[in-house]
N, C-alpha and C positions, 0 to 999 in steps of 0.2 A: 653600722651598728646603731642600735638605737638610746637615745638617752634615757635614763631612768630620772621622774621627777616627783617627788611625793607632794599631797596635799597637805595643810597646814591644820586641817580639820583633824584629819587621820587622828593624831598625835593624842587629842582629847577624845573623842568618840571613843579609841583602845581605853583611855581610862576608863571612861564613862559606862563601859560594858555594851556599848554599840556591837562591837564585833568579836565575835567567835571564830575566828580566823581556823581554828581545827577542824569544823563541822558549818560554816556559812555558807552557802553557794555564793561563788566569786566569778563574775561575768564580766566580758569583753563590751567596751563601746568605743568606738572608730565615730571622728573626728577631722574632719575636712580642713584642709592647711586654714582656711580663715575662719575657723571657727576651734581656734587653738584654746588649752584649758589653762586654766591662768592657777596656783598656788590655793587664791584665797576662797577660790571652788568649795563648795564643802556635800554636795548632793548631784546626782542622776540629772534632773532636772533644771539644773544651771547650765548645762551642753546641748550644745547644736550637734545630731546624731549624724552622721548618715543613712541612708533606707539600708535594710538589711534581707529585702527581698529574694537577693540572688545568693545569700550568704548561710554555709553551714553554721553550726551550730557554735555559739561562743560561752559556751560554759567553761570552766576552768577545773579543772581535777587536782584538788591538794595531795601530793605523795609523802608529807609529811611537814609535819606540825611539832614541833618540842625544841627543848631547852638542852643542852650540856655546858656545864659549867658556868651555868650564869647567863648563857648566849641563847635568844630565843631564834631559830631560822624556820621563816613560812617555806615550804617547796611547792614547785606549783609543774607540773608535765608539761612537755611543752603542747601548745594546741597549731593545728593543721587547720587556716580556714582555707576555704574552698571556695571559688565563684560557680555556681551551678545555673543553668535555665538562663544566664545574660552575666554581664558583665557588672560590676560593682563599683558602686561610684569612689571614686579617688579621696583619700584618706592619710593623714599624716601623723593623726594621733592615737594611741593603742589606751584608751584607759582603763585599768580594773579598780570595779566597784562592787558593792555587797547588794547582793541581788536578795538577802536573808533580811538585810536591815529593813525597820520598818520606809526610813526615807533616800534608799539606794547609795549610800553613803560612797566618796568617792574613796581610795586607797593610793592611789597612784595615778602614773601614765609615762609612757612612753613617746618620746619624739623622735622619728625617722627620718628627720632632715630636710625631706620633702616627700612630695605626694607620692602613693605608694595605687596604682591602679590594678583588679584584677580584670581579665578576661574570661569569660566563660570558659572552666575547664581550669585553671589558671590554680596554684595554690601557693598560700606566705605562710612559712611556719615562724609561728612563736615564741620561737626559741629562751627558754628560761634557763638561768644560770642553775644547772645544779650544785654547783657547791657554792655556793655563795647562795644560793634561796631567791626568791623575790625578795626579800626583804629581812633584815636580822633587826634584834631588839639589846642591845646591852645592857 
C-alpha cells in the first residue's frame, strides 16, 4: 500500500485561492526512487519526472467535492495507467498536482515502497480511497 504524504505548500495556496479543488484539473507525476519529493516541494517543476512516452493518460477525475458537517472530502476515481507502445521507466513516487494552477502547484504524493516498473501492455491502478477521499479538510 502506498503511503500518503502532503506538501507543506498545499496548506497555504488552499488559503490563498490557488486551488479550486471542485473544478481544477488534477494530474499524475511519477517519480524515480532517487528523485523522491521531499515535504518543502511547493511546484511541478521542483521534480525529476519520469518520460511519459509509453504512458496513458494521467489526468484525475474529481467524483466529488463537498462538505457535510463541517468536513470538506476531495474524491478522486481511481485511474488505470497503462504502459502502451514499450515499457515505462521505473517509478516510486505517485504525486498529484494542479495542472489548472498557474505554477503546477504540488498537492500531495504517494510512496510505494519501492520502484514500481511497467511493461508494455502492463497496467497499476490507482486506487483512491473512496470513503475516506484523497484528502479531508476539518
Amino acid at each position: 500500500m502506498a503511503t500518503y504524504n502532503k506538501f507543506n505548500s498545499f496548506v497555504e495556496a488552499l488559503a490563498e485561492k490557488v486551488h479550486n479543488l471542485g473544478s481544477d484539473t488534477l494530474t499524475v507525476a511519477l517519480c524515480a526512487t532517487a528523485n523522491a519529493p521531499v515535504a518543502g516541494n511547493t511546484q511541478l517543476s521542483n521534480l525529476t519526472q519520469i518520460s511519459y512516452t509509453n504512458l496513458s493518460s494521467r489526468v484525475l477525475t474529481t467524483s466529488a467535492s463537498a462538505q457535510t458537517s463541517g468536513t470538506y472530502k476531495l474524491t478522486i476515481a481511481d485511474l488505470v495507467l497503462t504502459a502502451s507502445g514499450g515499457s515505462v521507466a521505473s517509478f516510486q513516487y505517485v504525486v498529484i498536482y494542479n495542472d489548472t494552477a498557474t505554477n503546477d502547484e504540488l498537492i500531495c504524493w504517494f510512496d510505494y515502497g519501492s520502484a514500481v516498473t511497467l511493461a508494455s501492455g502492463e497496467t497499476l491502478t490507482l486506487d483512491f480511497d473512496a470513503a475516506n477521499g484523497l484528502l479531508q479538510l476539518v
